[in-house]
C-alpha positions in Angstrom: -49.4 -24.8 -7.2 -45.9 -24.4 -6.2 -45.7 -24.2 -1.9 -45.4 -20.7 -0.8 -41.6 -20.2 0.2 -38.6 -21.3 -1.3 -36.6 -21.9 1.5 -39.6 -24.4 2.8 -40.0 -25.9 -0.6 -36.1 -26.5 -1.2 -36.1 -28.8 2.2 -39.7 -29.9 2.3 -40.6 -30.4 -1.3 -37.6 -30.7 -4.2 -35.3 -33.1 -1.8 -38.1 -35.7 -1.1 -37.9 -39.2 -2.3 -40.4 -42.0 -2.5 -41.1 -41.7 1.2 -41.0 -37.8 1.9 -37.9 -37.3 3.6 -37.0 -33.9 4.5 -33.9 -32.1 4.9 -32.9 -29.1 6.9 -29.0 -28.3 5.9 -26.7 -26.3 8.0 -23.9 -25.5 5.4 -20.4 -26.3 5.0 -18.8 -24.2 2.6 -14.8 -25.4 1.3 -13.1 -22.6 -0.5 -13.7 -23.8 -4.3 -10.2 -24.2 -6.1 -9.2 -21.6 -8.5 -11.8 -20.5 -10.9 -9.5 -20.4 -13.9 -10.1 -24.9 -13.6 -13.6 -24.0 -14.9 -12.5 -23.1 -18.2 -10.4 -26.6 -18.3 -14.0 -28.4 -19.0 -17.0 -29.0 -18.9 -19.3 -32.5 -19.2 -22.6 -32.0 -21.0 -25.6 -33.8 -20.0 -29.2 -33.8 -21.0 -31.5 -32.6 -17.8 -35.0 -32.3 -20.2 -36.4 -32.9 -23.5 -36.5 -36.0 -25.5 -35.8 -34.2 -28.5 -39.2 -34.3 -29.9 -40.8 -30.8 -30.6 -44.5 -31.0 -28.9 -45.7 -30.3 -25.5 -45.8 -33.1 -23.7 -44.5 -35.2 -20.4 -46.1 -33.8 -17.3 -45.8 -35.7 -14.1 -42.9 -38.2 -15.8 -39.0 -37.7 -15.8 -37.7 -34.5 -17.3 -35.4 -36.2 -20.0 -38.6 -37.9 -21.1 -41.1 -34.7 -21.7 -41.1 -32.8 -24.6 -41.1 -29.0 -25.7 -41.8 -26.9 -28.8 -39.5 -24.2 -27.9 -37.5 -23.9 -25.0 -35.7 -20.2 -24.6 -35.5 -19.4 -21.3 -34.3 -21.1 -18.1 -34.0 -20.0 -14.4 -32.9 -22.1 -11.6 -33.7 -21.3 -7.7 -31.0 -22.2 -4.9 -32.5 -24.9 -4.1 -32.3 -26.6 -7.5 -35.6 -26.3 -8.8 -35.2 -25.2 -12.9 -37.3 -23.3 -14.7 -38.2 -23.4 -18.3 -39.7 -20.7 -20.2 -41.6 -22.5 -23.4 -41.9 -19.6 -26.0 -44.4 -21.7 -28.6 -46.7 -23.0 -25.9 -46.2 -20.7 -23.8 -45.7 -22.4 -21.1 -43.2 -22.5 -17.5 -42.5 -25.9 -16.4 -40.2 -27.3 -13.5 -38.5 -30.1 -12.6 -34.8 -30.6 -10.9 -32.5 -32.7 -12.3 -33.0 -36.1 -12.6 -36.9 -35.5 -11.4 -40.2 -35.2 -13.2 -41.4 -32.2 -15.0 -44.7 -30.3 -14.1 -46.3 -27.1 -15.8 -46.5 -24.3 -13.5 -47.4 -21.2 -15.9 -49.0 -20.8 -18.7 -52.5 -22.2 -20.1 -51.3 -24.3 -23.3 -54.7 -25.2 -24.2 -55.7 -21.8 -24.8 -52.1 -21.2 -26.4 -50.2 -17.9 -26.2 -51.7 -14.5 -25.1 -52.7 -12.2 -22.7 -55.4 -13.2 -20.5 -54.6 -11.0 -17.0 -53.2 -12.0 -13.9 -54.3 -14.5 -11.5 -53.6 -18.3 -10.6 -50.6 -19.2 -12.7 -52.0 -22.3 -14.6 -54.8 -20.0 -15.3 -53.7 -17.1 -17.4 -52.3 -16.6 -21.0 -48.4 -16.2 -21.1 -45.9 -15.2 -23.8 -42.6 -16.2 -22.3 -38.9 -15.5 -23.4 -36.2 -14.2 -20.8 -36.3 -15.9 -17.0 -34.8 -14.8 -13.6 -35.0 -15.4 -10.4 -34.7 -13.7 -7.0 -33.3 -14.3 -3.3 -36.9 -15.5 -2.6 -37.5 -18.0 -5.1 -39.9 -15.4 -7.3 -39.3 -16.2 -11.0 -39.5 -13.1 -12.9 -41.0 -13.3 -17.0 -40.0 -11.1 -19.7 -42.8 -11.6 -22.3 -42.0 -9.1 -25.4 -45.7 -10.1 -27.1 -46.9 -8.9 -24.7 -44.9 -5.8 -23.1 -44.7 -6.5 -19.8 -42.5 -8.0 -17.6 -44.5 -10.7 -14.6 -43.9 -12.3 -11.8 -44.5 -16.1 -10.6 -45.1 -15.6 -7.2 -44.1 -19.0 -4.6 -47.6 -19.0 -4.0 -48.3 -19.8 -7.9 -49.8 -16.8 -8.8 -48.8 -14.6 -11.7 -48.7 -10.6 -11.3 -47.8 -7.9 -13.6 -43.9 -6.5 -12.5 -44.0 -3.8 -14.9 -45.8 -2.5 -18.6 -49.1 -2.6 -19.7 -49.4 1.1 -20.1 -49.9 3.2 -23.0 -47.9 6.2 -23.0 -45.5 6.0 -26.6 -43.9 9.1 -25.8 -40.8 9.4 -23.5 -39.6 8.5 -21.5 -42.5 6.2 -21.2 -43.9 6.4 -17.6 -40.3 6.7 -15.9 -40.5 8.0 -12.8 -43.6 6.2 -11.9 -44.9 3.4 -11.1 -43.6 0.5 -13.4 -47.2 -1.3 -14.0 -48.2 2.3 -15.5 -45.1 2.4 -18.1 -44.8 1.4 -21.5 -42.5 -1.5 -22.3 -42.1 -1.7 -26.2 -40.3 -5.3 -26.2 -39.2 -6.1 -23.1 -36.8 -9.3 -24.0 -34.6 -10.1 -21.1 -34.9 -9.7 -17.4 -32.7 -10.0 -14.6 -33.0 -9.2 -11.0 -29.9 -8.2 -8.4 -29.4 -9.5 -4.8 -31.4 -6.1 -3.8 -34.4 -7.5 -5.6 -34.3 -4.9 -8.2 -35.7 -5.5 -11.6 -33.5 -4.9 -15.0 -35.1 -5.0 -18.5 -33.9 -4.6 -22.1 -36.3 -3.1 -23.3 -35.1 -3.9 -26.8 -37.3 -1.7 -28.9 -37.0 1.1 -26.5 -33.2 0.8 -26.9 -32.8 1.1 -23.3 -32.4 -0.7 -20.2 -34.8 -0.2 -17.4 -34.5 -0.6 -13.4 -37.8 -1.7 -11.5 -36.7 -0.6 -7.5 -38.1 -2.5 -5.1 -40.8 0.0 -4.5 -41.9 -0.5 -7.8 -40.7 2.7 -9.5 -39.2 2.4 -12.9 -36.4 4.1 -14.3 -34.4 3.9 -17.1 -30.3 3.0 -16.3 -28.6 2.3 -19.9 -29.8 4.2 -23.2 -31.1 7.2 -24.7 -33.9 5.5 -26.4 -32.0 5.4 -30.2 -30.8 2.9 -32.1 -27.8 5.0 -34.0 -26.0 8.3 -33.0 -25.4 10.3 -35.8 -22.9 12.0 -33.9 -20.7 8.4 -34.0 -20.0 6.6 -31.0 -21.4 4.2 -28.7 -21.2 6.3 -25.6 -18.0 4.3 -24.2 -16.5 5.9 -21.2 -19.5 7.8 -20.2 -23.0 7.6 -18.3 -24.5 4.4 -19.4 -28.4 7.0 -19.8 -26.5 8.7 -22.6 -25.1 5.9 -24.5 -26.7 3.7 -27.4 -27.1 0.5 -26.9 -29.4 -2.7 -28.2 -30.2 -4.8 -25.7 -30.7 -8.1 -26.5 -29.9 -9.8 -23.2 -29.0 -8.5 -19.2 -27.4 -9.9 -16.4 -26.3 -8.6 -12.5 -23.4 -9.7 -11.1 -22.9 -9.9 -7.2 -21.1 -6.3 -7.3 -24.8 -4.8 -9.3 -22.3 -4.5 -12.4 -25.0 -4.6 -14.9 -24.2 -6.5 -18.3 -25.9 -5.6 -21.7 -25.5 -8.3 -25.3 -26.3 -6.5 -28.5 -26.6 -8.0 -31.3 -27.6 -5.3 -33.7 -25.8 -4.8 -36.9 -25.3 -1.0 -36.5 -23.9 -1.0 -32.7 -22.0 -4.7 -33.6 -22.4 -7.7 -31.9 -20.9 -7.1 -27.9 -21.2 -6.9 -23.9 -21.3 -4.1 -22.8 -20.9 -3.0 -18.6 -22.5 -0.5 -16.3 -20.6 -0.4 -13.2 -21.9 0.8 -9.5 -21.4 4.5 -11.0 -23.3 4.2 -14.0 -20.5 4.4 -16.2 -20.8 2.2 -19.7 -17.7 0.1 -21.7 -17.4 -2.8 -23.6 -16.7 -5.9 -21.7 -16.3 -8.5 -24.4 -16.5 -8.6 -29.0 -17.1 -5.7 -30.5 -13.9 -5.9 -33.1 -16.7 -8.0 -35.7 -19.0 -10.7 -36.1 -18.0 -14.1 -35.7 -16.6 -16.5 -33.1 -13.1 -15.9 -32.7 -10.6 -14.9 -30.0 -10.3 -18.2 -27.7 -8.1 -17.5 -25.2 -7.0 -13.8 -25.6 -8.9 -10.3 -24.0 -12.5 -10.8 -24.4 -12.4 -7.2 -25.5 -10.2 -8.5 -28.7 -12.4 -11.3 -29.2 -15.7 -11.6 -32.0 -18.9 -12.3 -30.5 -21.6 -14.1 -33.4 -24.8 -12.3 -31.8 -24.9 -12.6 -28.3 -28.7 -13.8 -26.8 -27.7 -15.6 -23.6 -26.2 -13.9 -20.3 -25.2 -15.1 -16.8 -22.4 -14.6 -14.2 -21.5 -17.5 -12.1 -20.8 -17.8 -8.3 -17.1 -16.3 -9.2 -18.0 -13.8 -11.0 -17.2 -15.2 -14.4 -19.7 -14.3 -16.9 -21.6 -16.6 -19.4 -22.6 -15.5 -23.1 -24.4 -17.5 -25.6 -24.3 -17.3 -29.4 -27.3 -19.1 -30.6 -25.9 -18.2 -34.4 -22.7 -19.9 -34.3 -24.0 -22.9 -31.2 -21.6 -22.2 -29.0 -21.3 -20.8 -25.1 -18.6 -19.0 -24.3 -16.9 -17.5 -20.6 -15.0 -14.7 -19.6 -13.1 -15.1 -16.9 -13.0 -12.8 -14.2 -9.4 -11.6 -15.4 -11.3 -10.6 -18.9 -10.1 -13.9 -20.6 -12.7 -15.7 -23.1 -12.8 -18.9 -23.8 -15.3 -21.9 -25.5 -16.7 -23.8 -23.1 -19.9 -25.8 -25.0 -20.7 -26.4 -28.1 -18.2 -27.2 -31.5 -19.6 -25.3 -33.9 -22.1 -27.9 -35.3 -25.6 -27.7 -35.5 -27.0 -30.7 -34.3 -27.8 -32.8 -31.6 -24.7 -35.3 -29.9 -22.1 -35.4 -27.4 -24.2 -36.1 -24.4 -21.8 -37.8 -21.8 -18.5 -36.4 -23.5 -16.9 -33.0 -23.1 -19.1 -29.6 -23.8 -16.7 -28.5 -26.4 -17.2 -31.4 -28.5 -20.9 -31.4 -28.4 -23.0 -29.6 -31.0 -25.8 -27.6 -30.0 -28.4 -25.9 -32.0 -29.8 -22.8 -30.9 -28.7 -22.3 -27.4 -30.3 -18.8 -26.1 -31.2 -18.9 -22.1 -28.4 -19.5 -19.7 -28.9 -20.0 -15.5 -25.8 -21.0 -13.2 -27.0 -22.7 -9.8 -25.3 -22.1 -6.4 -23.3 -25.5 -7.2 -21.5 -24.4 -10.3 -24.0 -26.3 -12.7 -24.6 -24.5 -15.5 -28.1 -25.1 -17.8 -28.4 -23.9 -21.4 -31.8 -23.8 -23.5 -30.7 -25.9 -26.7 -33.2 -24.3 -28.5 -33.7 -26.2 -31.6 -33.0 -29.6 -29.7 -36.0 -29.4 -28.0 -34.0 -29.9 -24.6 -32.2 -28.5 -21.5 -28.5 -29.1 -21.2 -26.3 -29.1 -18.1 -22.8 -28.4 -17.7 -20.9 -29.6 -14.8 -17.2 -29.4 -14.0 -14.6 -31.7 -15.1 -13.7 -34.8 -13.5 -10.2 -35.8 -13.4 -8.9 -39.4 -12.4 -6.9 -37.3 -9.8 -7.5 -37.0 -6.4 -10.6 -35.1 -5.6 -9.5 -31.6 -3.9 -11.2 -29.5 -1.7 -9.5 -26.5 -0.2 -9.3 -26.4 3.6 -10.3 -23.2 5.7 -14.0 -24.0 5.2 -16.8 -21.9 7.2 -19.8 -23.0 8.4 -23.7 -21.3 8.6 -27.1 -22.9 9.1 -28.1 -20.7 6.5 -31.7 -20.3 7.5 -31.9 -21.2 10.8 -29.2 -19.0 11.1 -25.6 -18.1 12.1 -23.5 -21.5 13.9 -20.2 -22.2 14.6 -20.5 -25.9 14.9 -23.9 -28.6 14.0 -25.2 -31.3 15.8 -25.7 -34.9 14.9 -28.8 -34.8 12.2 -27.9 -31.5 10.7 -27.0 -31.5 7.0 -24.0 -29.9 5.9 -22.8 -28.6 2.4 -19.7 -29.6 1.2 -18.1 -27.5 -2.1 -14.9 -28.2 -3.9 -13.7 -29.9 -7.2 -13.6 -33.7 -8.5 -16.4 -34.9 -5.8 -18.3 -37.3 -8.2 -18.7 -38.4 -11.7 -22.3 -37.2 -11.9 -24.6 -35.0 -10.1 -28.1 -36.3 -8.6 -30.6 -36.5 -5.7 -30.8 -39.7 -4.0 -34.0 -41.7 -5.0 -36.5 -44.4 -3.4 -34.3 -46.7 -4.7 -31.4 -45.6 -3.0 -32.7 -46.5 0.3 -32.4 -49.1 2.4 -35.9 -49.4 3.8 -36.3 -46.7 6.5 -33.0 -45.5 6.2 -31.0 -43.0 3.9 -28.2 -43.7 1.4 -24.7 -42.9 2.3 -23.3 -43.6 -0.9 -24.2 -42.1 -4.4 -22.5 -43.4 -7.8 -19.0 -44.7 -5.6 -19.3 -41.1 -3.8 -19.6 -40.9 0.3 -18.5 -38.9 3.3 -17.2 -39.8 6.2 -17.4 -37.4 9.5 -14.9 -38.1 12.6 -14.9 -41.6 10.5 -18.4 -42.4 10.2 -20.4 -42.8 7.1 -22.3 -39.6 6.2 -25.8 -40.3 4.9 -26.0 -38.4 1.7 -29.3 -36.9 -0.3 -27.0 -34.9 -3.3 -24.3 -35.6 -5.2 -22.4 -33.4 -8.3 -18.8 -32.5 -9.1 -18.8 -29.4 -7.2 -21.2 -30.4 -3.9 -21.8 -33.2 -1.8 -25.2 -32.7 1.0 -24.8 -34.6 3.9 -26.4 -35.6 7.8 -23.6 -35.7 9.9 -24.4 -39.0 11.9 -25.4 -39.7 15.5 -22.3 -41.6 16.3 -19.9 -39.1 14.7 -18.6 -37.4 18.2 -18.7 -34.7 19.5 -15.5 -31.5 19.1 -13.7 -31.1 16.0 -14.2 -33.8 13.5 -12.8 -34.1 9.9 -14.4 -34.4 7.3 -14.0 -36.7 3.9 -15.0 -36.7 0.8 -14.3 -40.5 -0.9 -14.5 -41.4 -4.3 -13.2 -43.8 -6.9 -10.4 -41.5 -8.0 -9.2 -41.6 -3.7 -10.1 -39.3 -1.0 -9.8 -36.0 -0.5 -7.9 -33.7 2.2 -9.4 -33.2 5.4 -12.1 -30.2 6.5 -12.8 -29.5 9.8 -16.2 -29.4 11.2 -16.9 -28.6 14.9 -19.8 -30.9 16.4 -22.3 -30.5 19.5 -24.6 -32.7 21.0 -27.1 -29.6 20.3 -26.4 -26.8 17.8 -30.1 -25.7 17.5 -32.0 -22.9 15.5 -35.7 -22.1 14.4 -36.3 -22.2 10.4 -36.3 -18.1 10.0 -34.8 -17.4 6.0 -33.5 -13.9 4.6 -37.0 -13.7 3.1 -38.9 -14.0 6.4 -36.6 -10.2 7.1 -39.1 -7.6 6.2 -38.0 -4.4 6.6 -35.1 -5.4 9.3 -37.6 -7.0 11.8 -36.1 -11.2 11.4 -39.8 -13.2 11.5 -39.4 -16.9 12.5 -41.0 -19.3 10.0 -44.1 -20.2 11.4 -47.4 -22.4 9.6 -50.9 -22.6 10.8 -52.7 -26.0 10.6 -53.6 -25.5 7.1 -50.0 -25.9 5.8 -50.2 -23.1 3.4 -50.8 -19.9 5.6 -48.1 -18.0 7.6 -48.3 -16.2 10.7 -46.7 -12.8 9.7 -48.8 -9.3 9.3 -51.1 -9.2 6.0 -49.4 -9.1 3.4 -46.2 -8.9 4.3 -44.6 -11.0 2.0 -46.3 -10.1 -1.4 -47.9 -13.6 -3.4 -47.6 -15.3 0.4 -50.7 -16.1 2.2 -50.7 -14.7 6.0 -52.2 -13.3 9.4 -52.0 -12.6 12.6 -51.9 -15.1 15.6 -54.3 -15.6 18.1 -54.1 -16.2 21.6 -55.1 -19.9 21.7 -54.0 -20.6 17.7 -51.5 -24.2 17.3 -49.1 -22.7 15.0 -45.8 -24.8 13.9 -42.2 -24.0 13.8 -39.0 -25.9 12.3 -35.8 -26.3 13.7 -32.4 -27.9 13.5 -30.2 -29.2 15.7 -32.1 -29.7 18.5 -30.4 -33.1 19.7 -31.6 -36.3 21.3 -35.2 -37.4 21.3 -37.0 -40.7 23.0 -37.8 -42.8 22.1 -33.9 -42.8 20.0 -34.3 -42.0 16.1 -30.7 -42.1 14.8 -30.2 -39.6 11.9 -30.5 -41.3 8.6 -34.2 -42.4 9.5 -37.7 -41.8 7.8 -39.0 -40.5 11.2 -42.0 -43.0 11.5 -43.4 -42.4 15.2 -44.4 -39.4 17.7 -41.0 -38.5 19.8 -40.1 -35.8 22.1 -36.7 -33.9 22.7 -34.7 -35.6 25.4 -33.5 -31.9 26.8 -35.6 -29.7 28.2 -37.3 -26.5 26.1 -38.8 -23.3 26.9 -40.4 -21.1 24.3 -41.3 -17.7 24.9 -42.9 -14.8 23.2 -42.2 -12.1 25.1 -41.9 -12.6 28.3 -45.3 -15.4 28.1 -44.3 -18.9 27.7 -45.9 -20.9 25.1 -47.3 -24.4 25.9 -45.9 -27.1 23.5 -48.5 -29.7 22.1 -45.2 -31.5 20.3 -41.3 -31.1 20.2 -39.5 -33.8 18.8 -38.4 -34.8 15.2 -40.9 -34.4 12.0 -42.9 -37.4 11.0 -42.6 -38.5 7.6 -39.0 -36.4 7.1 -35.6 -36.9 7.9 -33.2 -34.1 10.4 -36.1 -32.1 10.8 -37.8 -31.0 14.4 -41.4 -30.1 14.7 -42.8 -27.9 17.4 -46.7 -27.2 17.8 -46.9 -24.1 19.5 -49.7 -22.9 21.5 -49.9 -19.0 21.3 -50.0 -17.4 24.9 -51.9 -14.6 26.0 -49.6 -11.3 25.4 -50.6 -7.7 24.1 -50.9 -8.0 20.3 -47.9 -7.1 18.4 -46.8 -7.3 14.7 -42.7 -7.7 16.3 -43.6 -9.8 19.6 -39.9 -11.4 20.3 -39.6 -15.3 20.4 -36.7 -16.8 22.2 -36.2 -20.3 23.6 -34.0 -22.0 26.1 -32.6 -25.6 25.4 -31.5 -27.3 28.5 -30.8 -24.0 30.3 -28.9 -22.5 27.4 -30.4 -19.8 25.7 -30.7 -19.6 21.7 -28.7 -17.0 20.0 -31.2 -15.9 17.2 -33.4 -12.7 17.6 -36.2 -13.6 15.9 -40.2 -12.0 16.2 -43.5 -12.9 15.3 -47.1 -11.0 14.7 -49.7 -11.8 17.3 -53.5 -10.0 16.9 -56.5 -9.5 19.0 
């Protein structure tokens, strides 16, 4: 089962080696250089598959396992990728350069419909995969009509379909478990949390709001208007179009692929106003157009879509092998794939490579870009090119904890995210085997960081991100920042450093309905202490007066006995400055505050609850030697 929130599983499960570290990341974020170097090239790798067409691998490395027909892939922001398996209906995980695990999907019993319940329990039919803010990964299954969700608690429930009206419009209007979904094949979700379907055999698109209310945003439900036309220029509800794939940018432009011989093989747009136009192909069939107006350009049946970080959107033509971009300045251009059918080019440049069959497309907050290579049997990465010049990052960088919120500055044992161009040959997690007993790596593949000229210890590397701990001895003020690799080092960031910067662990996903919870487990590790149900697929209750629950924090600073950053924490500590928690106006007694055993840059505190009246929004604060915290967070407490 997969641990019940994503923002806890990126830092205490997917960036663990041998020895369960764990990392808590504040985030430094350099201005990436012009997107149009993206379309300069790309380096293909294999992240999955042997090549072998069988279902097989679990619990080994990902390049070693095998699949019978991988279509759809999703990756979370913390790395994780998903794989939809289509012939043994399966969803498996695994992050690059990790081992591979089935997390949906009961292959024994092969493909089917068997209800909802514990993930590795029920019958799946998989084909399209996305993923939201929260780390859900949503399933478009067109065997089976109905679009459902894998929850973080490893549970699958039905999103929408499963009902039985055949007339239109097919339950819209109500709620989306009661409609009628005809052949749903693609799904995508916007920043919102919304739900978008191409409903292919419908011949519309359809919006699941996040009250669970389906409506229908692109189509009339018709193949062909006999009046002529595509609907162009107008509302998107009274155009035709075939849906054969959707994506959401950041603006909630929706995208639409057809590939239907009647309507021609395009993208089509629906902007925030619900207007409809063609985006990219639509002159005729075939791949051609390199470097001109998308618009201009032939598309060979589009299956694939994603947008990137910049806004440049991804297409794939599984016909033809090849993956194409347009850039945000409506420019297309190859970027994977030759032409070929087959399998090589692994190591070398994307456009050189053949593919065969590449449908499903995912982009992850780094820039990597994944592609389902069908017919190989295997998952593909894309990563930037690497030059032998200089590696660049812009300056004018900004800082956030992310999701221990808002910070100008870190302290020393915070992580940090660097972004920017040329800053490795590869990209990978550190291992055990990059350790040095207790303590961390702070150099990947001839990549490292230094920070006010002392070595960073670093847990990721890639050509577009470097993670690293800023180190105890780095100083305190403003301290630059350097990324180093064979190619030289680059220009200087800023980074402002305190001897504390702290925060409590309280994610965008813990915000339910604008109250900000703070992240907090009871001793059982899997249940949280928010009101029932407030998170759906997340197991939670009430506190008690008297209940030890535990909060995460960053930044905290000094503990005794010393542990420098870089360390395995391997012994109880406790936080050299002073702490007082609060919830309300009660303060709480602290059984622990110090760093996390077993983990690296991560504090602990066991919290007793205090007597107060019972509240689903009881405010937690906290002073750290005198100085109060700046997050306004809350909590649910019970009789």
């Amino acid at each position: 089962m997969r641990t019940q929130i994503p923002e806890i599983d990126g830092y205490l499960h997917s960036r663990r080696h041998a020895a369960s570290p764990i990392l808590f990341a504040a985030v430094l974020t350099a201005l990436v250089l012009p997107v149009a170097s993206q379309a300069q090239g790309y380096t293909i790798t294999t992240v999955a598959g042997n090549g072998a067409s069988k279902y097989a691998g679990d619990g080994g490395k990902a390049t070693a396992a095998s699949f019978s027909s991988p279509i759809g892939v999703a990756v979370d922001k913390n790395g994780n990728i998903f794989v939809a398996d289509n012939a043994d209906c399966v969803i498996r995980e695994f992050v690059a350069g990790g081992n591979i695990s089935t997390v949906a999907g009961k292959p024994a019993q092969g493909c089917g419909y068997s209800g909802d319940g514990a993930a590795t329990g029920v019958q799946l039919w998989p084909a399209s995969l996305a993923v939201d803010a929260a780390g859900n990964i949503y399933i478009a299954e067109p065997a089976n009509g109905r679009v459902r969700k894998l929850t973080v608690g490893g549970n699958i429930v039905t999103v929408a379909g499963g009902g039985s009206s055949f007339t239109a419009p097919f339950g819209d209007g109500g709620p989306a478990t009661l409609a009628t979904l005809v052949s749903p094949t693609a799904v995508a979700v916007d920043a919102a949390g919304n739900v978008y379907i191409a409903d292919a055999e419908n011949y519309n698109v359809r919006k699941v709001a996040t009250n669970g209310t389906i409506s229908t945003v692109a189509g009339t439900g018709h193949e062909f208007n006999p009046r002529g036309g595509n609907g162009d220029g107008g509302l998107a509800t009274s155009a035709i179009v075939t849906p054969s794939a959707i994506a959401v940018d950041a603006s909630g432009n929706l995208y639409i692929a057809e590939d239907d011989f009647l309507n021609g093989y395009d993208v089509r747009k629906v902007n925030a106003a619900g207007t409809i136009s063609t985006f990219a192909g639509g002159v005729s069939g075939g791949h051609s157009g390199d470097g001109g107006p998308a618009t201009s350009a032939g598309l060979s049946r589009p299956e694939g879509l994603a947008v990137d970080s910049a806004g440049n959107l991804l297409i794939s033509e599984p016909e033809a092998n090849y993956v194409r971009m347009v850039s945000t300045g409506g420019t297309i251009t190859t970027i994977a794939g030759n032409g070929t059918s087959g399998y090589m080019g692994d190591g070398g440049p994307a456009t050189s490579a053949e593919l065969t069959l590449p449908y499903g497309l995912a982009v992850s907050g780094g820039g990597r870009i994944y592609i389902a290579d069908q017919a190989n049997f295997a998952v593909r990465m894309l990563t930037g090119a690497v030059s032998t010049s200089t590696p660049a990052i812009s300056s004018g960088g900004i800082i956030t904890a992310y999701a221990f919120g808002a910070f100008p500055a870190v302290a020393p044992g915070s992580w940090i995210e660097i972004y920017g161009t040329n800053l490795a040959t590869d990209a990978r997690g550190w291992t055990g085997a990059d350790f040095n007993g207790n303590t961390a790596p702070t150099s990947l593949d001839g990549t490292y960081v230094t920070i006010g000229g002392q070595r960073a210890f670093l847990d990721y590397i890639s050509p577009g991100q470097v993670d690293a701990q800023v180190p105890s001895n780095a100083g305190t003020g403003s301290q630059p920042v350097i990324v180093t690799t064979a190619a030289g080092a680059s220009a200087a960031l800023t980074l402002t450093v305190n001897l504390e910067e702290p925060g409590f662990l309280a994610p965008p996903s813990f915000k339910i309905n604008g109250t900000q919870y703070v992240v907090a487990l009871f001793p059982d590790g899997t249940t949280y202490v928010l009101p029932p149900g407030a998170i759906s697929g997340v197991t939670s209750r009430r506190a008690k007066a008297g209940d030890i629950i535990t909060f995460y924090g960053i930044g905290f600073g000094s503990v005794t006995p010393d542990i420098a950053a870089g360390q395995i924490v391997g012994q109880s500590n406790t936080l050299v400055a002073p702490i007082h928690l609060l919830f309300g106006q009660a303060e709480a007694t602290l059984k622990y505050d110090g760093l996390a055993p077993s983990a690296v840059g991560l504090y602990q505190f066991n919290v007793v609850v205090p007597n107060i009246t019972p509240s689903d929004a009881v405010p937690v604060t906290f002073t750290l030697a005198g100085v109060a915290g700046t997050q306004t967070l809350y909590i649910a407490v019970g009789n």
